[in-house]
C-alpha positions in Angstrom: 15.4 -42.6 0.8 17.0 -39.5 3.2 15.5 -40.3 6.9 13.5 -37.2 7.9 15.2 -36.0 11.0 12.2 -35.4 13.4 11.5 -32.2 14.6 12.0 -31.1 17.9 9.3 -29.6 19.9 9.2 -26.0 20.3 10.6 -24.8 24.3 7.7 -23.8 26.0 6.8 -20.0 26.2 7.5 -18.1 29.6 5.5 -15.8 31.4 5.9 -13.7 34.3 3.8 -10.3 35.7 5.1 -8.3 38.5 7.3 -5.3 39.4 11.0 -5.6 38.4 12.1 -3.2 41.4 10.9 -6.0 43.8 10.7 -9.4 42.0 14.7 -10.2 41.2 12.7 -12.9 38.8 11.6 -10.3 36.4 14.6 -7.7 36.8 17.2 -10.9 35.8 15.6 -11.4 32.1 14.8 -7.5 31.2 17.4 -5.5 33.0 14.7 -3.1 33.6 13.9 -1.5 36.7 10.3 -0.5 37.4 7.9 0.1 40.4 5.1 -1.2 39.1 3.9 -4.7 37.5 4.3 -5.4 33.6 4.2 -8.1 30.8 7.0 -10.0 30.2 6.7 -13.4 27.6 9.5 -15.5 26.4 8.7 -17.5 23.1 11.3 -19.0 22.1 14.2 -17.0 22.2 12.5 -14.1 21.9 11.7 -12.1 25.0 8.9 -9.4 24.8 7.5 -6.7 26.8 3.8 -5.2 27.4 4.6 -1.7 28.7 2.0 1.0 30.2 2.4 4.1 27.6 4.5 5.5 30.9 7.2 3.8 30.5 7.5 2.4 26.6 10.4 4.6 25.7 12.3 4.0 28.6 11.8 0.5 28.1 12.5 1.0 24.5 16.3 2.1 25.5 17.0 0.1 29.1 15.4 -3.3 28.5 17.9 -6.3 27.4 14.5 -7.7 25.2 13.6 -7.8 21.7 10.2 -6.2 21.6 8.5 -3.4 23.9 4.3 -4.0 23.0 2.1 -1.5 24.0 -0.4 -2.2 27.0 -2.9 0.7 25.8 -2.7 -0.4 22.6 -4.1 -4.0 23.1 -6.4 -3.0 25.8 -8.2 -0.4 23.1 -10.6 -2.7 21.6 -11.3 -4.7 25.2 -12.3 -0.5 26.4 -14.8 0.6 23.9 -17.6 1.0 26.3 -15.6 3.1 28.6 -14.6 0.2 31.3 -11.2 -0.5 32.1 -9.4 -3.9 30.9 -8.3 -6.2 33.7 -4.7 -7.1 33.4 -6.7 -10.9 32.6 -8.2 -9.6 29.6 -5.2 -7.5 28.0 -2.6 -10.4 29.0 -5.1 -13.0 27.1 -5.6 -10.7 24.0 -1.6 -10.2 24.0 -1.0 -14.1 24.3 -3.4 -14.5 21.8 -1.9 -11.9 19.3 1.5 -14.0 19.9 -0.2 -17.0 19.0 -0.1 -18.3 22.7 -1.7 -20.5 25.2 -0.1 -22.2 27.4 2.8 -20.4 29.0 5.1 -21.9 32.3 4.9 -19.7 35.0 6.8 -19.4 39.0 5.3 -21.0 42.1 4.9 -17.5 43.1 2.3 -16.5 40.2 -0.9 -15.1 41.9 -3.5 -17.4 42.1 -5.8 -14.8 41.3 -4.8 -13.9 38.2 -4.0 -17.0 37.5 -7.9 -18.6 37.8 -8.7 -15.5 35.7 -6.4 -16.8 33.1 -7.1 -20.1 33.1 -11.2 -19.1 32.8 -9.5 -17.2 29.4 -8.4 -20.2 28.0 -4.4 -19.7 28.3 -2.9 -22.7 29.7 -0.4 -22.2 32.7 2.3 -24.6 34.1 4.0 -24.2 36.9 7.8 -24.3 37.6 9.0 -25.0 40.6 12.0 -22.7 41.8 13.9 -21.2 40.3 12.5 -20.0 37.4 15.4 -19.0 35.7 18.4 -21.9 37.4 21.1 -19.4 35.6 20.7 -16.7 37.9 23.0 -19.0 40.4 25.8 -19.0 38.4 27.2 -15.2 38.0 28.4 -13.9 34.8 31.5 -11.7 34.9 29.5 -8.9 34.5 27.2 -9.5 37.3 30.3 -10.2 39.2 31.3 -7.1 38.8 28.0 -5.6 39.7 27.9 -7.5 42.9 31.5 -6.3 43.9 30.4 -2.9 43.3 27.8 -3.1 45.7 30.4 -5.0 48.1 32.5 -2.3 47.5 29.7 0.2 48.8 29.3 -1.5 52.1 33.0 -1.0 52.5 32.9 2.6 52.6 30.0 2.3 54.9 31.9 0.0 57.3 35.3 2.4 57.4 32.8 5.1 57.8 31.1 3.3 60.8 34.6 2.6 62.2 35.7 6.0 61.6 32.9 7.2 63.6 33.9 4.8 66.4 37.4 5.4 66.4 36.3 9.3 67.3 34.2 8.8 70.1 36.3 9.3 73.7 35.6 6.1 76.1 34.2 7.7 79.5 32.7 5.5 82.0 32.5 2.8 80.2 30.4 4.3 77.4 31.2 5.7 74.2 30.7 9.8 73.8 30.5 11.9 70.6 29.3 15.1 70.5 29.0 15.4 74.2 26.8 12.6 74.4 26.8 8.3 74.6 27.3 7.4 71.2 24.3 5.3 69.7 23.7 1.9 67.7 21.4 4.1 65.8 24.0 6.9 65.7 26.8 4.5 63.8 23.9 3.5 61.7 23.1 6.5 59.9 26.7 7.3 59.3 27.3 3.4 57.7 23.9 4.2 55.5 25.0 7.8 54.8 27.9 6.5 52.9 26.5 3.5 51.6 23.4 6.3 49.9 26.8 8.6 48.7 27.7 5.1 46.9 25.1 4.6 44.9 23.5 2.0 46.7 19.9 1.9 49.1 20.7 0.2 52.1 17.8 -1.9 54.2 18.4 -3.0 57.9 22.0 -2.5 58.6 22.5 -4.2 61.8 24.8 -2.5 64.3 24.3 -4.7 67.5 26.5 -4.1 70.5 27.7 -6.8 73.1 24.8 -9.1 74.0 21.9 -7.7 71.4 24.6 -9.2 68.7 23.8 -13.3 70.4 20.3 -12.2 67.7 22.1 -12.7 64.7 19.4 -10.3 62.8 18.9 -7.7 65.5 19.7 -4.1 64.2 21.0 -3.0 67.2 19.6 -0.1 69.6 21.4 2.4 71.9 24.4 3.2 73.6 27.4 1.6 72.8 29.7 0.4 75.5 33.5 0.9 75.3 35.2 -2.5 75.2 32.7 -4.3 74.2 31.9 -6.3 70.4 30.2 -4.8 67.6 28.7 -6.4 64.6 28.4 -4.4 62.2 26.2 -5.8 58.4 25.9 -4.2 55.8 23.9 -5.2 52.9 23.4 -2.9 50.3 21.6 -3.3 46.6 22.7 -0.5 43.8 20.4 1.4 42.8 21.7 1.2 39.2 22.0 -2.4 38.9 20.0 -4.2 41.2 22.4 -6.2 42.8 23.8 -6.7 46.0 26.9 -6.7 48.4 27.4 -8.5 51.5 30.1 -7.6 54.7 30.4 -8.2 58.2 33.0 -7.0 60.5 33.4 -7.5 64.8 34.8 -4.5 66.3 35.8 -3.3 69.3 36.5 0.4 70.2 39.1 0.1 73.4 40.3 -2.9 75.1 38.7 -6.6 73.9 38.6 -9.1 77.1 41.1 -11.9 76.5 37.8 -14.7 76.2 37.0 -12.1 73.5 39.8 -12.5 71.2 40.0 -16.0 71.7 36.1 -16.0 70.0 37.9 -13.6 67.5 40.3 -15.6 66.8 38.3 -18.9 65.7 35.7 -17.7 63.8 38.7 -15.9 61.5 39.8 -19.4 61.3 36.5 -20.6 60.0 36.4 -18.3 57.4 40.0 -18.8 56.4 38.8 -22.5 56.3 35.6 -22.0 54.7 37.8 -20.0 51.9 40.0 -22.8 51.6 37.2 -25.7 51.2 35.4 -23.5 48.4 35.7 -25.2 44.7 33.5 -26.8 42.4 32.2 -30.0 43.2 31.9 -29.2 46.6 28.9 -29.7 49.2 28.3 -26.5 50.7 26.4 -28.9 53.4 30.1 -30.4 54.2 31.7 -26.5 54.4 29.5 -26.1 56.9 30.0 -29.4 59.2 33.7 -29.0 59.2 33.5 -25.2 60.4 30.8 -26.4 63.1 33.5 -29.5 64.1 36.5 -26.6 64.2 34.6 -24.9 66.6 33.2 -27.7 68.8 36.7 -28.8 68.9 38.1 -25.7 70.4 35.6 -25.9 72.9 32.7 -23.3 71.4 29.6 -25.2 71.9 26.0 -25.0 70.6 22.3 -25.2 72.1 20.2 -23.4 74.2 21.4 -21.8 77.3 20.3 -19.6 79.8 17.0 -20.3 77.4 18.3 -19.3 74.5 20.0 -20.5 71.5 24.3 -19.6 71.4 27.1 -20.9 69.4 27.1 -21.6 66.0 23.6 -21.7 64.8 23.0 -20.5 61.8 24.6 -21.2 58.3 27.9 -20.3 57.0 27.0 -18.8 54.1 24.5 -18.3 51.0 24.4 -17.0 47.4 23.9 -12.8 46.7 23.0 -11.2 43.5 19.7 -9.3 42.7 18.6 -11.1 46.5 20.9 -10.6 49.4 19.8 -14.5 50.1 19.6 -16.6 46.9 20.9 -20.3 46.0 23.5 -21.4 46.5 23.3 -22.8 50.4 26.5 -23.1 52.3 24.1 -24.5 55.5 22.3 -27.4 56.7 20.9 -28.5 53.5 23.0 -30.1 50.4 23.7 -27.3 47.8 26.4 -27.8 45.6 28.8 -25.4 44.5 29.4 -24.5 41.4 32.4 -22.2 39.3 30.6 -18.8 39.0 28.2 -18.7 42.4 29.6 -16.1 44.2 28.7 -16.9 47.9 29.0 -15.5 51.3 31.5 -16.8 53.9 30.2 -16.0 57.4 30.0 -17.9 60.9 29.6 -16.9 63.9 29.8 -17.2 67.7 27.3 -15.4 70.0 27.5 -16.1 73.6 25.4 -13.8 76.6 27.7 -11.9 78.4 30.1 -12.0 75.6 28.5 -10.9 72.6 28.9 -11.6 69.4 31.4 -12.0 67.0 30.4 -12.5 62.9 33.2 -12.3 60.1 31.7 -12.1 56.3 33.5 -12.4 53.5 32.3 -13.0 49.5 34.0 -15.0 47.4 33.4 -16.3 43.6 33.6 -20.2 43.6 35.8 -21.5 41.3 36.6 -24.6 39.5 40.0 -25.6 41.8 39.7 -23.0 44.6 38.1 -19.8 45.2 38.7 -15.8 44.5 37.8 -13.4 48.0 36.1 -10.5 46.7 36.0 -9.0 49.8 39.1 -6.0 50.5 38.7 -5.1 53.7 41.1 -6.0 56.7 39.8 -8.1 59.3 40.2 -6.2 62.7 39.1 -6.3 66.6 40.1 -3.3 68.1 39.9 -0.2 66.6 
C-alpha cells in the first residue's frame, strides 16, 4: 500500500492596513503608491487589495497584486441604515468573504484596530520585524531604483558645489549676490535639482564648520570661506519609492593643514570599509576596524569640551524604500549579505575643526563589493 504523503499546512495569510506613501511595509508587496490607508491580504500566494472606489482603476493598472476588491462594495450591506462602516467591520466581512480568520500581522499594527478585530472574531499574530525579511536583500531592479535616486542626489551635490564654487571669499565669508552666502541658501539650490530629478528631498543637511560636530544638524547661516561643509543628501523618487544616499566634505578656499589630515583618514575608512564588504561578513567587525584605523592615527572619541567628538556614530546602514533599513554596519551584529546595498560613511567631527563625513553606497557582494556611488571625492573646491 502507497504511503500517503502528508499534507503540508497551508502558509499563514498576511495582513497589513496603512498608507503605501508612508509605510515602505505596504509599498514593497503592491508597488502602489497611495496617501491614504487600504487593505492588503496575502493568502497564500495570492496577494489582494480592498480599494476605496477612488482609487480601484489605478490600482487596477499600477499594483504588482492579483486582485483589486472593492471597499464600497463590501461595506454596502454593513451601511443599510445610513451609518458608515468602520474599517473593523468592512475588513472582517472581507476576511470572512476570503474564508479568513487568523491573519499575521507587524509589530506596528494599531492596537486599536487591532482589539476591534479581535472582538470580530479574526485571529491576529504578530511578527516581529521585518515583516517581509526580503526587502534586505535588493533585486536588480530595485538596485537600479536605488541608484536612480543616488544618482539624483548627485546632481544636487554638483549643484550645491557649483553654487559654492561661485561665491567670491571676502572677509572671511562667502558672498553671492552681493550678500554672505547661506546654509539655507546652498540648500535650496541642492533640493532644486534633486525636485528637477524626479525625486522629493527631506532634510538635506548643509552644516558648516562646527554645526557639522551634530552629525544630523541641517545647517543654518552664513558660510565661512575656508572652512568644512557637509553636505547630505537623501532623496526618495517620487516614481519609485526608493532612496539614494551621498555625503561629501567641502571646502570653498584654502583647508587648514589639521583639516586635510581629518580628510585624508576618513577617505581611508571608506576605502577600507569598501574593501572589508562581502558576504559572510559582520557589519559589527567593519565598523571596529574603521574605529581602530582611526584611534590609531590618533583621532580619538568621547566627550569633550561636554560634548560627544570622533567617531561616534555607525559606519553605515541599508537604503531602499527607508533611507535607514537592515542591514547594520554599526555597533550591533548584522551580517551582510550578496544583494544589501548599504551605505559606507564615517566620520570625524571635532569643535573648532568641524566636520568631515564621506558616503558612499555600495551593493554587497558574494567575494567583494560593487561602489555605486560616481562622484569624485574632493576637499577644496
Amino acid at each position: 500500500m502507497k504511503k500517503k504523503t502528508p499534507r503540508r499546512p497551508a502558509p499563514p495569510a498576511r495582513l497589513l492596513y496603512a498608507a503605501s506613501e508612508t509605510e515602505a511595509d505596504m509599498l514593497y508587496p503592491t508597488g502602489f503608491f497611495a496617501p491614504d490607508p487600504f487593505l492588503f491580504v496575502q493568502k497564500g500566494r495570492t496577494r489582494i487589495l480592498v480599494m476605496s472606489d477612488l482609487e480601484m482603476d489605478r490600482a487596477r493598472k499600477q499594483a504588482s497584486v492579483d486582485r483589486v476588491m472593492s471597499w464600497s462594495r463590501i461595506a454596502a450591506p454593513l451601511e443599510q441604515n445610513g451609518t458608515k462602516a468602520s474599517p473593523a467591520d468592512v475588513i472582517a466581512r472581507a476576511l470572512g468573504q476570503l474564508k479568513i480568520k487568523r491573519v499575521e500581522v507587524p509589530e506596528s499594527f494599531p492596537l486599536g484596530l487591532a482589539m476591534e478585530l479581535d472582538e470580530r472574531g479574526i485571529r491576529l499574530d504578530l511578527v516581529p520585524d521585518p515583516f517581509w525579511p526580503d526587502r534586505a536583500t535588493k533585486r536588480p531592479d530595485e538596485v537600479r531604483a536605488i541608484t536612480a535616486s543616488l544618482r539624483a542626489a548627485e546632481a544636487g551635490l554638483e549643484a550645491g558645489i557649483d553654487a559654492l564654487r561661485s561665491c567670491r571669499i571676502r572677509k572671511g565669508w562667502l558672498m553671492r549676490d552681493g550678500r554672505r552666502f547661506t546654509a539655507e541658501d546652498l540648500r535650496s539650490v541642492v533640493n532644486t535639482r534633486v525636485m528637477a530629478e524626479g525625486c522629493v528631498p527631506a532634510h538635506t543637511i548643509c552644516a558648516p564648520g562646527d554645526q557639522a560636530v551634530d552629525p544630523h544638524e541641517e545647517g543654518h547661516g552664513p558660510i565661512r570661506a575656508h572652512a568644512p561643509v557637509i553636505m547630505d543628501i537623501f532623496p526618495r523618487s517620487e516614481k519609485t519609492g526608493y532612496f539614494g544616499d551621498l555625503t561629501r566634505t567641502v571646502v570653498r578656499g584654502k583647508a587648514s593643514f589639521a583639516l586635510h589630515e581629518l580628510y585624508a583618514i576618513v577617505h581611508e575608512g571608506v576605502r577600507l570599509g569598501h574593501r572589508r564588504l562581502r558576504e559572510g561578513v559582520q557589519g559589527l567587525d567593519v565598523h571596529q576596524e574603521i574605529q581602530a584605523l582611526f584611534a590609531r592615527q590618533g583621532y580619538k572619541t568621547g566627550v569633550q569640551k561636554g560634548r560627544m567628538q570622533g567617531f561616534f556614530h555607525g559606519t553605515g546602514h541599508g537604503v531602499g524604500l527607508q533611507i535607514h533599513e537592515a542591514p547594520s554596519i554599526g555597533k550591533r551584529p548584522s551580517l551582510l549579505q550578496a544583494g544589501h546595498v548599504v551605505t559606507v560613511e564615517p566620520g570625524l567631527y571635532y569643535l573648532g575643526l568641524g566636520g568631515v563625513r564621506i558616503e558612499d553606497m555600495a551593493l554587497v557582494r558574494k567575494r567583494d563589493s560593487r561602489c555605486l556611488t560616481r562622484v569624485p571625492k574632493q576637499l577644496e573646491i
